[in-house]
C-alpha positions, 0 to 999 in steps of 0.5 A: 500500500505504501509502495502505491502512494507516491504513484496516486500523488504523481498522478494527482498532480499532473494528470494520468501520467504524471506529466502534465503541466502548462509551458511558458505561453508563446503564440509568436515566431513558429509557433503562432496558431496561425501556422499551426492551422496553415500546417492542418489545411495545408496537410489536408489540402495535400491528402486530399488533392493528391489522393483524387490526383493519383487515385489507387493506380500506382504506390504513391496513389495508393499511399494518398488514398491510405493517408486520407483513411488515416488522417479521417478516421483519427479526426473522427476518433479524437472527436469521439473520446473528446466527447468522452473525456470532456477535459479542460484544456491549460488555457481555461485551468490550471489543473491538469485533472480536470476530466468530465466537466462537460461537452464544452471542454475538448482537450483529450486527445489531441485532433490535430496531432491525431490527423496529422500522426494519421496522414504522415504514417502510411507514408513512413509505412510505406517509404520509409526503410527504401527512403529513411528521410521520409522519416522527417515527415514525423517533424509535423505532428511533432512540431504541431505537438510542441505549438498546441503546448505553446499555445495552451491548447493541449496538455502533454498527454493530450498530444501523446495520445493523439499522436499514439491514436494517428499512429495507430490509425495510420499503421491499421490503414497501411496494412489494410487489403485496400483503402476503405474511403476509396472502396465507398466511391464509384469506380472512376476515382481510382483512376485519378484526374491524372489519368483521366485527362491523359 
């Protein structure tokens, strides 16, 4: 019983891991809300373009297409379990603790941390031991996970259970038999716009 102790005072003071607490407020440079949300779009804009472009008729198409699963389903997890946890994110409390207070609060987990683990992991999946550089596109959700920090936006395991969430998503989409928001579109879309206008 004594043994357990120092365990429930960490977790009481810094959330489930021990680990929570607010960083120094910045919201200028690199790391204003503004790039972060230009990185989401810009990500989003990509997947999404370059999934329609290729369609499924090639390795790189295919990889676009598993990234648009990846990136979607995390977005729809994280949306979920913040229904769920209804946790108040460092910019309206102080404590880390503050879980079930309501639909209002959406820190857990992180949703953009989680779309962007998702859209950058079957690439890395996929490319990464023919091409080790493709493991530099971990540097985006990393950085978005830094930024959301910086901006009081999310807790430490807000961001680690998100990118854990996108990870996983994003490795369930690489090993799938085919990608399942392509397998719900008519046939054309497999061809992609590249192909169709050849």
């Amino acid at each position: 019983m004594a043994c357990l102790l120092p365990l429930s005072n960490a977790y009481a003071g810094g959330g489930p891991l021990g680990i929570d607490h607010k960083l120094h407020y910045d919201n200028s440079g690199i790391w204003k809300r503004s790039n972060q949300k230009n990185l989401q779009y810009a990500m989003i804009v990509t997947v999404i373009g370059g999934s329609f472009a290729l369609g499924d008729q090639s390795r790189l198409g295919d990889t676009f297409w598993r990234s648009l699963d990846a990136m979607s389903f995390s977005a729809l997890g994280s949306a979920g379990l913040k229904l769920t946890f209804q946790r108040k994110r460092p910019s309206q409390t102080n404590n880390p603790n503050e879980f079930f207070k309501g639909s209002g609060y959406q820190s857990f987990p992180s949703g953009e941390v989680a779309a962007l683990s998702g859209a950058v992991t079957p690439f890395i999946v996929r490319y990464g031991s023919d091409h080790p550089a493709v493991y530099a596109l971990a540097l985006l959700p990393a950085y978005d996970a830094v930024a959301r920090m910086k901006t009081h936006g999310h807790w430490q395991t807000d961001v680690l259970a998100g990118a854990a969430l996108g990870v996983g998503v994003g490795i369930w989409a690489s090993h799938r038999k085919s990608p399942l928001i392509l397998g719900w579109l008519p046939g054309g879309f497999s061809v992609g716009f590249v192909h169709h206008f050849k």
